[in-house]
C-alpha positions in Angstrom: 0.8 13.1 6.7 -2.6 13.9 4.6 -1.8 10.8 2.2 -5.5 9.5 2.2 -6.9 6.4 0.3 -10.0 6.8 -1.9 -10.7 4.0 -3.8 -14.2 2.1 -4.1 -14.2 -1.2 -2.3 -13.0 -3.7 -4.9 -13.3 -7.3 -3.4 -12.3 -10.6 -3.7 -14.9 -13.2 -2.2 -14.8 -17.1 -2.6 -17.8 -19.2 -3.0 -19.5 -18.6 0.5 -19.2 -14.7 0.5 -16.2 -14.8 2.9 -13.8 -12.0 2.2 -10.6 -13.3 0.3 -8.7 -10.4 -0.5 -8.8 -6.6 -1.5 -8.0 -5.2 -5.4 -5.5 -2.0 -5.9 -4.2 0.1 -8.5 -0.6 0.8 -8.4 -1.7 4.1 -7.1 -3.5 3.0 -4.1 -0.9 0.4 -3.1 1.8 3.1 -3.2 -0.6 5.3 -0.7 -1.2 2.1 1.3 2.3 1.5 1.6 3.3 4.9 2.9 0.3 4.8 5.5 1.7 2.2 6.7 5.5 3.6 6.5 4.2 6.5 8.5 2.3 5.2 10.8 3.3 1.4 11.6 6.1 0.2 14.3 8.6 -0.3 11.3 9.8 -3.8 13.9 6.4 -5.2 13.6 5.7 -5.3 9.9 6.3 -8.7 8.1 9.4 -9.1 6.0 7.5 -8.7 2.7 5.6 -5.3 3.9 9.1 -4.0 5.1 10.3 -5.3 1.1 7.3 -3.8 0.0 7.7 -0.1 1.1 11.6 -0.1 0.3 10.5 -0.9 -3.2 7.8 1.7 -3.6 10.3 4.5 -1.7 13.0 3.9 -4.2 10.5 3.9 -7.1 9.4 7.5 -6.2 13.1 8.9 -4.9 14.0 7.4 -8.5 10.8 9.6 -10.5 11.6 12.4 -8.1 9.5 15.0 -6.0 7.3 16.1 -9.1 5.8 12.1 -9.7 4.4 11.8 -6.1 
């Protein structure tokens, strides 16, 4: 797997500073997604993650082998 993710840190904070969430491009998610298709326990992942990554894998079986 060399899928890597290179994005500048785009954050979400609320009013106190505290870390509220994390901003991706399409192209980021995808790679996030895959990381965590390759390398988590498939069992472990929440229902919407395991959603998440079936969506994004039929999106690029549908664009095919030359859109990755």
């Amino acid at each position: 797997m060399t899928e890597t993710i290179t994005f500048s840190p785009r954050t979400i904070r609320d009013g106190t500073g505290n870390l509220e969430g994390v901003i991706l491009d399409y192209r980021e998610y995808r790679a996030l997604l895959r990381l965590l298709a390759h390398y988590a326990d498939w069992n472990e992942l929440p229902e919407h993650l395991q959603d998440a990554i079936d969506n994004v894998l039929a999106d690029e079986a549908d664009e095919g082998p030359e859109n990755l």
